[in-house]
N, C-alpha and C positions, 0 to 999 in steps of 0.2 A: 728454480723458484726465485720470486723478487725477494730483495737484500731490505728489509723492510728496517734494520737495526740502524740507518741512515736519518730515517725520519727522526725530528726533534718533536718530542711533547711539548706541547705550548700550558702552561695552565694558565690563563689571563682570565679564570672566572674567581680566583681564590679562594682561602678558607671558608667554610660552610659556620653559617653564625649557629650561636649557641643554642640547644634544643630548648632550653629558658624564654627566650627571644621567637621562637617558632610561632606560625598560628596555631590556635587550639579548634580548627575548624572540624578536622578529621575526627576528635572525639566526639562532635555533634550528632545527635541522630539523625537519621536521613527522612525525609516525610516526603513522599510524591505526589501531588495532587490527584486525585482521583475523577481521569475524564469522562464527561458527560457520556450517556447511550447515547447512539447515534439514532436521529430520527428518520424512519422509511417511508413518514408518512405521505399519500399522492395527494392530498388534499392542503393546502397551506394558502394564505392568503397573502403571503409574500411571493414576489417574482420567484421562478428558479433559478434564475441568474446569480440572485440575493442569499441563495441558501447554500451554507457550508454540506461540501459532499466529502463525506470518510472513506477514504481507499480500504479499497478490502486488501488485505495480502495475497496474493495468489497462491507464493511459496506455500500456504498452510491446505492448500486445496490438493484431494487425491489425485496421483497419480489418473492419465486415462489412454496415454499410450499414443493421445494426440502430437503431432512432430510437425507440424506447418503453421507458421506464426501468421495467424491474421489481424493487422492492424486499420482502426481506420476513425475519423473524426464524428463524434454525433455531439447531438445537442444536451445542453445540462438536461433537459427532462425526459430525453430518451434514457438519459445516464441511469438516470433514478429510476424510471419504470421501471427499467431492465433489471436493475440490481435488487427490486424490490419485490420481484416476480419469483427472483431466483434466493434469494432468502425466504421468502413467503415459504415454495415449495420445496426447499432445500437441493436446487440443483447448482450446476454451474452455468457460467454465461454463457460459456459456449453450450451448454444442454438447450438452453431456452431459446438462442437463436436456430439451433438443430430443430428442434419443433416448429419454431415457428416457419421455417423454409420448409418442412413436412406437409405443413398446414395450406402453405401459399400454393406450395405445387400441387396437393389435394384438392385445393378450391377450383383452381384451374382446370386441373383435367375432370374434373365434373362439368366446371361450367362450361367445357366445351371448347375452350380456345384459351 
């Protein structure tokens, strides 16, 4: 084992001032600002660009046994549909891209080609 009894303690930060002297911050109450609902709405007369988007946590979403990470870049107001479709009906994002590729490949092999 290392001979550790070698090392010299330095204390170059010194005595600790009087609790007298201390801030009284800690005795303060804590108040958190309480943030805004997040708005879903598709209709806004502001750009999308313009409009703050609230991350959803995903951590809080059920398990689904899904294991293949799909990443990829869309636009702010693909963002919001999406997100607004799948709180609307209470699924997940990947549920509502699962449908909608159900729906595309359905449309197709009806329409024929």
């Amino acid at each position: 084992m290392a001979d550790l009894s070698k090392l010299k303690r330095r204390s170059t930060l010194g005595e600790p001032p009087p609790a007298a002297e201390a801030s009284r911050n800690l005795d303060a109450p804590e108040h958190a600002p309480i943030p805004p609902a997040p708005s879903f709405a598709l209709m806004t007369s502001e750009p999308s660009s313009a409009r703050h988007v609230t991350p959803h946590d995903g951590r809080s979403a059920r398990r689904t046994g899904r294991t293949l990470q799909f990443a990829t870049r869309v636009s702010p107001d693909f963002d919001e549909r999406l997100r607004a479709i799948a709180k609307r009906d209470g699924l997940l994002l990947v549920e509502v891209l699962e449908r909608a590729l159900d729906a595309y490949e359905a449309e197709k092999i009806a329409g024929g080609a």
